[in-house]
C-alpha positions in Angstrom: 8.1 40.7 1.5 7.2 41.8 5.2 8.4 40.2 8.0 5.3 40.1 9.4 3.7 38.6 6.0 6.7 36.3 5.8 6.3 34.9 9.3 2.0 34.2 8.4 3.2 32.3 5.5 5.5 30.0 7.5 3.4 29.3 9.6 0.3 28.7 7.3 2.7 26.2 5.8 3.6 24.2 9.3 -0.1 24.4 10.0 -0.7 22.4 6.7 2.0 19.8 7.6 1.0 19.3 10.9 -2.5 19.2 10.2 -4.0 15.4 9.9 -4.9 16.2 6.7 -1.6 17.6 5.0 1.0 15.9 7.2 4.5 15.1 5.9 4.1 11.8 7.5 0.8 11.0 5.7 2.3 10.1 2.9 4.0 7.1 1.2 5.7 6.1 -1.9 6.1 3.0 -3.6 9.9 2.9 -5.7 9.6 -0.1 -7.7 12.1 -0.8 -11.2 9.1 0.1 -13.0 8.3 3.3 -11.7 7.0 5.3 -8.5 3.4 5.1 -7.0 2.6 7.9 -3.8 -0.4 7.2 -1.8 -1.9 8.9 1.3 -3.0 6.9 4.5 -5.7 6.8 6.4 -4.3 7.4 9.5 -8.0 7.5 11.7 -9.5 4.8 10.1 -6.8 2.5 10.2 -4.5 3.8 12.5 -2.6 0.4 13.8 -2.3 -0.9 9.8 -0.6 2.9 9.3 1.8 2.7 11.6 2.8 -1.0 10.7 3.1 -0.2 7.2 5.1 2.8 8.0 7.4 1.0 11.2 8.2 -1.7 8.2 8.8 0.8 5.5 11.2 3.3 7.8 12.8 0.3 8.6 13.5 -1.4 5.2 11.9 -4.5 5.7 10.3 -3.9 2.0 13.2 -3.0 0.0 13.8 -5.8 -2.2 10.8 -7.2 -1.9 8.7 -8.2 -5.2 5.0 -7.7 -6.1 4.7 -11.6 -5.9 1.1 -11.2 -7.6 -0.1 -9.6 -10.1 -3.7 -10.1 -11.1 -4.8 -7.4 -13.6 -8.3 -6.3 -13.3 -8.0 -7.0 -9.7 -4.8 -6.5 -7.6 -1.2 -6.3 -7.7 0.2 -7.7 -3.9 3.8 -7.8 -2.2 5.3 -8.3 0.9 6.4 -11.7 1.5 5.1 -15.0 0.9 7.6 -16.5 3.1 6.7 -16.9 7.3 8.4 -14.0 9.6 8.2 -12.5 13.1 6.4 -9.7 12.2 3.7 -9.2 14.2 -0.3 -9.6 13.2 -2.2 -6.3 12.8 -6.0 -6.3 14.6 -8.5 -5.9 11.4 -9.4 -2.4 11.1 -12.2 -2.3 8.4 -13.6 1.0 7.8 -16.0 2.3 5.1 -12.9 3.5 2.3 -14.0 0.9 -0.3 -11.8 -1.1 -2.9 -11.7 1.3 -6.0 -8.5 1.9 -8.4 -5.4 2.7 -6.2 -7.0 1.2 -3.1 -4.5 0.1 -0.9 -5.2 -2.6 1.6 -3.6 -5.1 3.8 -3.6 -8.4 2.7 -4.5 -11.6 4.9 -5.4 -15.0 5.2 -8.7 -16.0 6.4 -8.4 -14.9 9.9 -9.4 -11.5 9.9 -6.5 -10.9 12.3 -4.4 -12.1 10.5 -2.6 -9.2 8.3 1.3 -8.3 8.8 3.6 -7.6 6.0 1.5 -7.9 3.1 -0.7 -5.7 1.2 -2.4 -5.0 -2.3 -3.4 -2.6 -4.7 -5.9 -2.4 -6.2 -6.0 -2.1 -10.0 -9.7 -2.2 -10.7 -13.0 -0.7 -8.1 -13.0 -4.5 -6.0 -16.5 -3.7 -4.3 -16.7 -7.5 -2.8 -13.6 -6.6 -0.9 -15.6 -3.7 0.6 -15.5 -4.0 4.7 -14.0 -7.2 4.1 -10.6 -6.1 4.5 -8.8 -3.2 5.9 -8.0 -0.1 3.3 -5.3 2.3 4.8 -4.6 4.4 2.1 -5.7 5.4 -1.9 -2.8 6.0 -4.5 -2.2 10.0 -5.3 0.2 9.5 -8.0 1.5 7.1 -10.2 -1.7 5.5 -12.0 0.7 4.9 -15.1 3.2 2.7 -12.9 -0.1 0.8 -11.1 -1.6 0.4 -14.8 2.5 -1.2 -16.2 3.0 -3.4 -13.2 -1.2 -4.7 -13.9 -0.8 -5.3 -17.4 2.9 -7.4 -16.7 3.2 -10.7 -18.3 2.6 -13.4 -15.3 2.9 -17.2 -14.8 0.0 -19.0 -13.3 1.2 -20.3 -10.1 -0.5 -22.3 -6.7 1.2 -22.0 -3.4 -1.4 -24.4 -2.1 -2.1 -28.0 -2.8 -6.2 -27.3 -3.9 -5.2 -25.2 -6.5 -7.7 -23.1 -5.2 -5.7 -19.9 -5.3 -3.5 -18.7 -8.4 -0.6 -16.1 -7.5 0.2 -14.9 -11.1 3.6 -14.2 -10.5 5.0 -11.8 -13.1 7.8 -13.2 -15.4 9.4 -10.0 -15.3 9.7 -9.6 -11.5 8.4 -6.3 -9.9 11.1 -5.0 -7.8 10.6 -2.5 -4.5 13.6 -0.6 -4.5 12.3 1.5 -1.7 9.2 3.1 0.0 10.1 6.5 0.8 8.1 8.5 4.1 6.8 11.7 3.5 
C-alpha cells in the first residue's frame, strides 16, 4: 500500500472514532455470568445519565452487582437496592422510546431521583415512553437479554403495600464487569 493511501485510511479510521457517532467511548458492555450484552449511548440526549453510567462503570461501582429484578416481558434491573452516596441524576427524557434492549435509568417517583440503577428492557414498554430517561439501546447480545428474561424468579416486596414485586431470580444474575469502549 501507499503511504499516502495508508495515511487516508488512518485517518478515516480516527475520524470514525472520534466522531459522536462511532466513538470508542460510546460504547458499553454488560459482563454478566450468563453472558455479554453491548449497547451504545445516547450521549446528546442524555448526556448527564451517560456520563454517570460511565463515571460508575470506569470506576467499578457495578462489578458484583446483581440484576435484582427480573420481570420478563418487561425489564430486567440492577444496580443496588441498598441506600448509597451516589449522587441523583436530573431527569433527561428524550424521545428514544422503551423498545427491546432499551436501556434506561431506573427511579423512584421523583423524576430526579435516578443514580445507580437502571433497566433493560426485554419487551417494546411504550407507557415508559418520556416517562423515564433512555440513554442507550442494546447492539449485541439479544440472546444473553432473552436468558437473563426468561430466569426462574421468586416473587418478592421490598415495601410494606405489596404494591411492587421485585422477581428476584433464584439463580442470581451476576455483573462481572462493564467494560468501556
Amino acid at each position: 500500500m501507499n503511504p499516502a493511501r495508508y495515511l487516508l485510511c488512518i485517518a478515516a479510521a480516527a475520524f470514525v472514532l472520534l466522531s459522536p457517532e462511532g466513538r470508542a467511548d460510546n460504547l458499553a458492555t454488560i459482563e454478566t455470568n450468563m453472558g455479554e450484552m453491548t449497547f451504545e449511548f445516547f450521549p446528546n440526549e442524555a448526556p448527564k445519565t451517560v456520563a454517570n453510567f460511565q463515571r460508575l462503570a470506569a470506576s467499578g461501582w457495578y462489578n458484583g452487582k446483581q440484576f435484582y429484578r427480573v420481570v420478563k416481558g418487561h425489564v430486567i434491573q440492577a444496580g443496588s437496592l441498598d441506600e448509597n452516596s451516589e449522587p441523583m441524576v436530573e431527569a433527561e427524557f428524550n424521545s428514544h422510546p422503551h423498545i427491546k434492549g432499551t436501556l434506561g435509568l431506573a427511579r423512584d417517583e421523583d423524576p430526579n431521583s435516578g443514580s445507580t440503577e437502571f433497566y433493560i428492557c426485554h419487551e417494546a414498554r411504550p407507557h415508559l415512553d418520556g416517562r423515564y430517561t433512555v440513554f442507550g439501546q442494546l447492539v449485541e447480545g439479544q440472546a444473553v437479554l432473552d436468558a437473563i428474561a426468561n430466569t426462574e424468579v421468586i416473587e418478592k416486596y421490598y415495601d410494606d403495600d405489596k404494591k411492587i414485586a421485585f422477581h428476584e431470580p433464584k439463580t442470581p444474575v451476576i455483573i462481572n464487569a462493564i467494560r468501556l469502549h
